[in-house]
C-alpha positions as a Markdown table, in Angstrom:
| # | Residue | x | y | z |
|---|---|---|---|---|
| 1 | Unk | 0.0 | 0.0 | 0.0 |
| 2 | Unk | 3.0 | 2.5 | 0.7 |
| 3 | Unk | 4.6 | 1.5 | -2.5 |
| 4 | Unk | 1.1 | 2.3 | -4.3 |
| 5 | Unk | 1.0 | 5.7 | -2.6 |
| 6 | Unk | 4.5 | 6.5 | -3.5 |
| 7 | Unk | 4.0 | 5.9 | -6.5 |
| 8 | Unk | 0.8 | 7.6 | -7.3 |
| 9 | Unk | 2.6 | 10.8 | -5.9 |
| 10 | Unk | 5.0 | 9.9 | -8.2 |
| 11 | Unk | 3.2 | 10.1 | -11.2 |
| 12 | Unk | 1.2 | 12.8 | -10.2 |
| 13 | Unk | 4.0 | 14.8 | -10.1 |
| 14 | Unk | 6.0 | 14.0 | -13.0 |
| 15 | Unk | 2.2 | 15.0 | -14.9 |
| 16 | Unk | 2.6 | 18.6 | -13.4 |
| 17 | Unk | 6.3 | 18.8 | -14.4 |
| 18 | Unk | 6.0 | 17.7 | -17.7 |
| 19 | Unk | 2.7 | 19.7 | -18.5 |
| 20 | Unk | 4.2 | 22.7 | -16.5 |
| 21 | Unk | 7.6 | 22.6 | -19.1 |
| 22 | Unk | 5.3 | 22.4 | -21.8 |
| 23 | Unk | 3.6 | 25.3 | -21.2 |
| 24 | Unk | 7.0 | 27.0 | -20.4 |
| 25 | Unk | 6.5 | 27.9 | -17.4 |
| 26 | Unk | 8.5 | 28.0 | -14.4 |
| 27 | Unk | 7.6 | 26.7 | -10.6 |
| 28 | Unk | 7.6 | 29.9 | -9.4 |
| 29 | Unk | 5.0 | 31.2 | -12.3 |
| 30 | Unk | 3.0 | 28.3 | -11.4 |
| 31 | Unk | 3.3 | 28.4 | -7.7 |
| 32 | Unk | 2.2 | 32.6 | -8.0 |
| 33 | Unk | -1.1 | 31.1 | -10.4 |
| 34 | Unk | -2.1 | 28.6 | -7.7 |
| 35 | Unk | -1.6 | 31.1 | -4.7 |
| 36 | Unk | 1.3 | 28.5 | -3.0 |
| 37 | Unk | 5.2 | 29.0 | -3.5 |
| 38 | Unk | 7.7 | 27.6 | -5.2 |
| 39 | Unk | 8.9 | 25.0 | -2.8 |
| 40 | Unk | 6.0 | 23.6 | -2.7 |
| 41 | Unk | 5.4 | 22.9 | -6.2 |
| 42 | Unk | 8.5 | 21.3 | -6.1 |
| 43 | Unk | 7.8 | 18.9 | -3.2 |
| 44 | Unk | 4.7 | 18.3 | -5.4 |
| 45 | Unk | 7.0 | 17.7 | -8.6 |
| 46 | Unk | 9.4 | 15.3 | -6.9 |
| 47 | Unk | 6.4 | 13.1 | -5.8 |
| 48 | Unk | 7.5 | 14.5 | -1.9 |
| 49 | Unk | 3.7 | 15.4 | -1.2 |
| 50 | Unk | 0.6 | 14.9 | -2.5 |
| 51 | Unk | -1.6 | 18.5 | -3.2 |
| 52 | Unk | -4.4 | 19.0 | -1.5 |
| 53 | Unk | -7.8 | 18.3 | -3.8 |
| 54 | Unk | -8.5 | 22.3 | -3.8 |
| 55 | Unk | -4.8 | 22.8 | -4.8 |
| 56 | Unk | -4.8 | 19.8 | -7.7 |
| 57 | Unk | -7.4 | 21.5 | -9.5 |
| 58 | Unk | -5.9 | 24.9 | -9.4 |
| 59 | Unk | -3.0 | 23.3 | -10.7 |
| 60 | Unk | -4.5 | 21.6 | -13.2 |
| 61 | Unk | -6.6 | 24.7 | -14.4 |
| 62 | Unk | -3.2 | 26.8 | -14.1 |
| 63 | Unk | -1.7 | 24.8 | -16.6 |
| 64 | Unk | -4.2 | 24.9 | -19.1 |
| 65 | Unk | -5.8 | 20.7 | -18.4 |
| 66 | Unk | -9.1 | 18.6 | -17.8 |
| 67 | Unk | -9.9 | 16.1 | -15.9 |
| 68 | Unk | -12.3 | 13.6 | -16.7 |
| 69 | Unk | -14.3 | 11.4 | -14.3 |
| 70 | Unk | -15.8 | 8.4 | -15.7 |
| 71 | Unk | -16.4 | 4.8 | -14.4 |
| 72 | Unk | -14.3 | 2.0 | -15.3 |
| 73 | Unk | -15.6 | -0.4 | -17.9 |
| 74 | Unk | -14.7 | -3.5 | -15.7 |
């Protein structure tokens, strides 16, 4: 389970890296957008912490993304 949650943070943040470059922004940019700073974007980035559900979708917005929710075709 800790491996699973490690690695989820992981991948979350490697999306917000990799989306944040391609939009060429910087952490700081993002981080003033999002109303946090700039270490904390990049605890989020190295999978160090997990964002807050308020924060996520700030971040998301910030960098220009969607999510969708939809149920799993099992």
């Amino acid at each position: 389970e800790e491996f699973r949650r490690e690695a989820y943070s992981y991948c979350v943040g490697q999306l917000i890296s990799n989306a944040r470059k391609q939009e060429k922004m910087t952490q700081s940019e993002l981080a003033e957008k999002v109303g946090t700073n700039k270490t904390y974007i990049s605890r989020i980035e190295k999978g160090a912490i997990e964002p807050g559900v308020g924060l996520f979708f700030r971040i998301i917005d910030a960098l220009g993304l969607r999510i969708d929710i939809v149920k799993p075709v099992v």
